[in-house]
C-alpha positions, 0 to 999 in steps of 0.5 A: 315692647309693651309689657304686661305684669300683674296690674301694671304696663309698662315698656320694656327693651325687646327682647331681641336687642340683648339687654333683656338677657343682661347684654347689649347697652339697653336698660334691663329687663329679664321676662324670666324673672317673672316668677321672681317678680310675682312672688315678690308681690305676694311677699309684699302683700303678705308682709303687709300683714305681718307688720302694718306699720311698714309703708316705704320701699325701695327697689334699689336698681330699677331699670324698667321700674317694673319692681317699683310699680307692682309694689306701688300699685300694691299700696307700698310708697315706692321709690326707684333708683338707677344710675343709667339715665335712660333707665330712670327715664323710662322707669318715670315714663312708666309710671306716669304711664301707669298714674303712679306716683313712684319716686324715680331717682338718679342714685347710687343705690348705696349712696340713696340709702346711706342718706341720713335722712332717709330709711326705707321699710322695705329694699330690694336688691335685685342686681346683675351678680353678687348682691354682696357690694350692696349688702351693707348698705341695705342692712344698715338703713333698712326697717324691716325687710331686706330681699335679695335676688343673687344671680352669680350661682356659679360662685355662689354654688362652688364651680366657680371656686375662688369667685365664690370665696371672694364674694361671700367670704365663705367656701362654697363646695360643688355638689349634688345638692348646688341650688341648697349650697348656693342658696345658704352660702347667699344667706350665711353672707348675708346673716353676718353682713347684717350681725356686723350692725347688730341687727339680726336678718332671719329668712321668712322666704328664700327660694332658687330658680332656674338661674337665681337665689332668691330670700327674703330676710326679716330683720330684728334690731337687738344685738341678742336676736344676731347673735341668735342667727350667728349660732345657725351658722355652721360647716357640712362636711361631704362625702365624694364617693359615696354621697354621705354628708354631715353638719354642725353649727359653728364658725370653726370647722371640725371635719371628720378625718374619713367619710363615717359611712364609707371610710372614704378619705374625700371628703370636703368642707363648706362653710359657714353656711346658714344651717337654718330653716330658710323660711317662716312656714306660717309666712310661706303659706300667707304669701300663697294665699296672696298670688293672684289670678293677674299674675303670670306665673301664679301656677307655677309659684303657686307650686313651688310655695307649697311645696317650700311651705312642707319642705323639711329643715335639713341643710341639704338635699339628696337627688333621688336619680343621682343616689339610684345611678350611684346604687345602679338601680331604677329610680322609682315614682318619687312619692313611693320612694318617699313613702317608703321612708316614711314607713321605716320611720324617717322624716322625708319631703320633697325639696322645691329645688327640682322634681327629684330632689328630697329631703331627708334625716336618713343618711345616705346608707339608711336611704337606701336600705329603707327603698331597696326592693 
């Protein structure tokens, strides 16, 4: 199957064979992940800006090489590694489809980037799963830039409890708000796997999608700078009955004994998470600006970028059709909703998470006095 992406064609396994939904003994390939892949693209674009002096990139599990060559072709000296032999070879019969020159290799990519001689700017870790097996690796050899897709939401996102425990070394809770716990579960595990080499990884873009968490993590070499983003992680404590939740930094837990707003003895713990911003708002916009009319899912990144670039920085979202049920009472339009908010002096913000998802420094009894007809 031929497929078009940005300014790259390349082949790919049909679709109907299985291995572009992750089954079936083909070489990889996932079309949902267009999305995925195009903002990628303008991450690199944008990054390009931010710090010139980056060149090399790595896309460490490559398949088709699709990653490697919208980066190539983007300017970036790239180099593709896969331990499938029939992926590395349509990954080279790609590029030299397109006259690229990608560095395409039969690797290990933990292995490729623990050679001494050997350090890639930028590695992009785009597994089947956990990121977490290539986690060390990464933040180990990579300059300045480190993406990383997790696919295993499940885990990540506390319904499959004990999973997510193993993989992240942290306790995932599942909640109303499961794309934002996933999302900085991925990022506390990430945060401290980089900490261990003093190196600081800070998110500049991080977003979920469909099925995936997605982030972006700048990193900083001074030992001083990890222990900065050690002091954003912390502990939200959560109400099961009436929704309330709370949160405090630290690597210790310190629950409340009953939920503060309704006295109710069901609350969980999760944590560590990270409790700090997920992306660089200056960053966020400049990535914006790079998508591209070639781009397949420029419109709907488009969207979902501004409404990142404006989302508050709280550590969770509210659902506005589960709060509505939980009060039994209609859901009105989201932006009179949110309006309403605003006019009794709380911050509020939609959350890219969902058409009704916010954000809010109002807690859960403030919410609904403040929209209360």
């Amino acid at each position: 199957m031929r497929v078009t992406e940005g300014r790259v064609e390349f082949d790919a396994p049909d679709a109907r064979d299985g291995a572009s939904e992750g089954r079936g003994d083909g070489v990889f390939y996932n079309p949902t992940q267009e999305l995925n892949r195009d903002v990628t693209v303008a991450v690199l674009r944008a990054y390009a800006d931010r710090e010139p002096r980056a060149e090399t990139y790595l896309d460490a599990m490559t398949a088709t090489g699709v990653r490697a060559l919208r980066a190539a072709a983007g300017g970036w000296d790239a180099t593709a590694a896969d331990t499938d032999a029939d992926a590395v070879s349509l990954a080279r019969e790609n590029a030299a489809h397109n006259d690229m020159d990608v560095t395409v290799v039969d690797r290990d990519a933990n292995a490729l980037m623990h050679e001494s001689t050997t350090v890639f700017d930028v590695v992009d870790i785009d597994p089947f799963g956990t990121p977490v097996p290539f986690a060390d690796a990464a933040f180990a050899n990579a300059r300045d830039l480190v993406c990383v897709t997790a696919t295993d939401t499940a885990p990540l996102c506390g319904a499959h409890f004990e999973s997510g425990v193993r993989s992240y070394a942290a306790v995932p809770r599942n909640t109303d708000y499961h794309p934002e716990m996933g999302l900085r579960i991925l990022l506390s595990a990430m945060v401290r796997t980089a900490a261990r080499y003093d190196t600081a990884a800070r998110p500049i873009c991080s977003h979920v999608s469909r099925h995936y968490a997605r982030t972006y993590l700048e990193l900083d070499g001074r030992a001083t700078r990890a222990d900065d983003c050690i002091d954003e992680l912390g502990y939200v404590h959560h109400c099961e009955d009436c929704l309330a939740r709370e949160s405090g930094v630290g690597l210790i837990a310190d629950p409340p004994a009953d939920c503060p707003a309704c006295g109710s003895d069901r609350l969980v713990t999760a944590g560590p998470l990270w409790l700090g911003s997920i992306r660089d708002r200056e960053f966020v916009a400049a990535v914006r600006r790079e998508l591209t009319g070639d781009m397949g899912e420029a419109t709907r990144a488009d969207r979902m970028l501004r409404t990142l670039e404006a989302e508050l920085d709280e550590p969770t979202h509210y659902d506005q059709h589960r709060l509505c049920k939980e009060w039994t009472r209609s859901a009105p339009a989201m932006d009179d909703f949110l309006d309403d908010l605003r006019a009794a002096g709380f911050e509020a913000s939609r959350a890219h998470y969902g058409g009704t998802t916010f954000k809010t420094d109002a807690g859960v009894t403030e919410i609904r006095d403040a929209t209360a007809d």
